[in-house]
C-alpha positions in Angstrom: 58.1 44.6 56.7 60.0 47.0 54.9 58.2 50.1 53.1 58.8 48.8 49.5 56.9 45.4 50.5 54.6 47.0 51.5 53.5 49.4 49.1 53.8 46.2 46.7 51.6 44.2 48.5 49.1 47.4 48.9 49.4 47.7 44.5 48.7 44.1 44.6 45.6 44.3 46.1 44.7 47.3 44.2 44.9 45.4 41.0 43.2 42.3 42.6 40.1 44.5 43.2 40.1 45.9 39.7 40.5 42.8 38.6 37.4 42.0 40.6 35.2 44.4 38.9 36.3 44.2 35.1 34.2 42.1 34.0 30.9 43.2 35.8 28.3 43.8 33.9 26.5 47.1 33.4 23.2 47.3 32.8 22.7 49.7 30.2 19.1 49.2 29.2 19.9 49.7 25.7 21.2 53.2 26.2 23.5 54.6 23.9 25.3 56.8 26.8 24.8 53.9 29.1 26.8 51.8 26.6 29.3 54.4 26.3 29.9 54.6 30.1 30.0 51.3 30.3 32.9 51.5 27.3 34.6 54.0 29.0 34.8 52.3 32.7 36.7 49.4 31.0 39.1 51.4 29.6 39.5 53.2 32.3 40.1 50.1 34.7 42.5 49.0 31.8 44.7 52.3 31.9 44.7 52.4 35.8 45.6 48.6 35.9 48.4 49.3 33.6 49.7 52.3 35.5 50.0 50.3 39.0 51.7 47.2 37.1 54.3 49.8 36.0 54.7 51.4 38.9 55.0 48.3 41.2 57.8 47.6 38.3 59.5 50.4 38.8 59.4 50.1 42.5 61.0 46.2 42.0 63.6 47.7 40.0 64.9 50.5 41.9 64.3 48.8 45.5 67.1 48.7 47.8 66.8 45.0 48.9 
């Protein structure tokens, strides 16, 4: 397998396991900073998600093969 296939099937699973873990749920008890954190970990999971998709783009485009 060449590297490039392989560092896209390694992304894919990367965003497979976020994908995973989006929608669990926190429990926050109620808590203000708990609901925060909780905010914050979906955007978080959103911006790294987005970051790999672009990259494994990037890779596509500019692969040898």
């Amino acid at each position: 397998m060449n590297t490039e296939k392989m560092i896209i099937n390694e992304i894919d699973s990367r965003l497979a396991r976020l994908g995973e873990h989006y929608h669990d749920e926190k429990n926050t008890n109620g808590n203000p900073y708990g609901e925060m954190l909780a905010a914050e970990s979906k955007l978080l999971n959103t911006a790294l998600a987005n970051e790999l998709r672009s990259l494994k783009e990037f890779i596509e485009a500019n692969s040898k093969n």
